[in-house]
C-alpha positions in Angstrom: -9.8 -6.2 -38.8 -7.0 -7.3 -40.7 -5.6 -5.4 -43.8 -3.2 -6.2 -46.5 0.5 -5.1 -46.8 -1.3 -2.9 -50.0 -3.5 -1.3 -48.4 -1.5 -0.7 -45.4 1.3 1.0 -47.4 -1.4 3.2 -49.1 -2.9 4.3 -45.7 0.6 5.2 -44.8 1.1 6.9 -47.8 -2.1 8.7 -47.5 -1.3 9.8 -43.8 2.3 10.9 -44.6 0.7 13.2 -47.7 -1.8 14.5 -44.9 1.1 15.0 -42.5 3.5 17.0 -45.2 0.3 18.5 -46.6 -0.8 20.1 -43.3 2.8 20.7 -41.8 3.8 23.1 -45.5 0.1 24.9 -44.3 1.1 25.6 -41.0 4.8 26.7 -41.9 3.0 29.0 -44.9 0.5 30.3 -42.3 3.2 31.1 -39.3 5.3 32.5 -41.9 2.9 34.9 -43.5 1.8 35.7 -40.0 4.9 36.6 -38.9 6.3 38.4 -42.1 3.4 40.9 -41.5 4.0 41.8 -37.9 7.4 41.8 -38.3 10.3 43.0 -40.3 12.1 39.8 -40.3 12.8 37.6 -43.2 12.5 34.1 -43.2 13.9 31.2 -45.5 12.5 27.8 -46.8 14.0 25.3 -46.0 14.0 22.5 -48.3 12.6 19.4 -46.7 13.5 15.4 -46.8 10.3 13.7 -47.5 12.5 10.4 -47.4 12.6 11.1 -43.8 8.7 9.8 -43.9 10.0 6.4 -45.7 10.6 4.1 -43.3 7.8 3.7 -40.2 8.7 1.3 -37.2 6.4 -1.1 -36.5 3.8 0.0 -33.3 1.0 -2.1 -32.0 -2.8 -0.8 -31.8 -2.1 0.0 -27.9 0.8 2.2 -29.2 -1.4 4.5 -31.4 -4.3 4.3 -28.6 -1.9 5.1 -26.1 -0.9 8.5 -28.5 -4.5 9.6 -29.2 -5.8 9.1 -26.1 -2.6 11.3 -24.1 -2.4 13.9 -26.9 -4.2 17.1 -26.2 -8.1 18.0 -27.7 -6.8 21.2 -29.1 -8.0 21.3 -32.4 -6.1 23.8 -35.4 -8.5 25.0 -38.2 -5.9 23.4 -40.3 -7.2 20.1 -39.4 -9.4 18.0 -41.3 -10.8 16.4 -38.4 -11.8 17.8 -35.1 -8.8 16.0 -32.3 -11.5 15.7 -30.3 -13.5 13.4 -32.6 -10.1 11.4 -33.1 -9.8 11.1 -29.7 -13.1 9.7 -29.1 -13.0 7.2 -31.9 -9.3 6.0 -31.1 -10.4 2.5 -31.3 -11.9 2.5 -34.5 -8.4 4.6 -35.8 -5.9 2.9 -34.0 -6.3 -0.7 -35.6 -6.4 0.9 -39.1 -3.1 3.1 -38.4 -1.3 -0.1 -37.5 0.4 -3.0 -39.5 -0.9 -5.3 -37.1 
């Protein structure tokens, strides 16, 4: 299924948001954690979303080859189950690609 350089951009956009979105949640969450059990303090550090600007190109085996190697563990931070992704990497892998 091909898809235009617009909607591609947005996909990408939408996935980096998802990406930031649930990396702040996890650095909140481990930091919280730990800030209760321990006495320690932690700092934010500020981060460069401009490091998400520029994606190289990968083919649909390249994202296939990712889901299918990663590991099914699933965080209740995700908004879909890895397992599911996992399973359905041929329907996500083509729309995750420019190509």
């Amino acid at each position: 299924m091909y898809q235009d350089n617009s909607k591609c951009a947005r996909l990408v956009n939408v996935f980096s948001d998802i990406f930031i979105s649930k990396q702040q949640r996890l650095q909140d969450a481990t930091a919280a954690i730990l800030q209760s059990s321990m006495s320690l303090q932690f700092h934010d550090h500020d981060y460069d979303k401009k490091a998400l600007a520029h994606f190289c190109v990968v083919t649909t085996g390249d994202v296939t080859k990712v889901l299918l190697t990663m590991p099914a563990t699933s965080s209740s931070l995700d908004v879909l189950l890895t397992s599911l992704v996992k399973q359905c990497a041929d329907v996500f892998s083509p729309v995750s690609t420019a190509s």
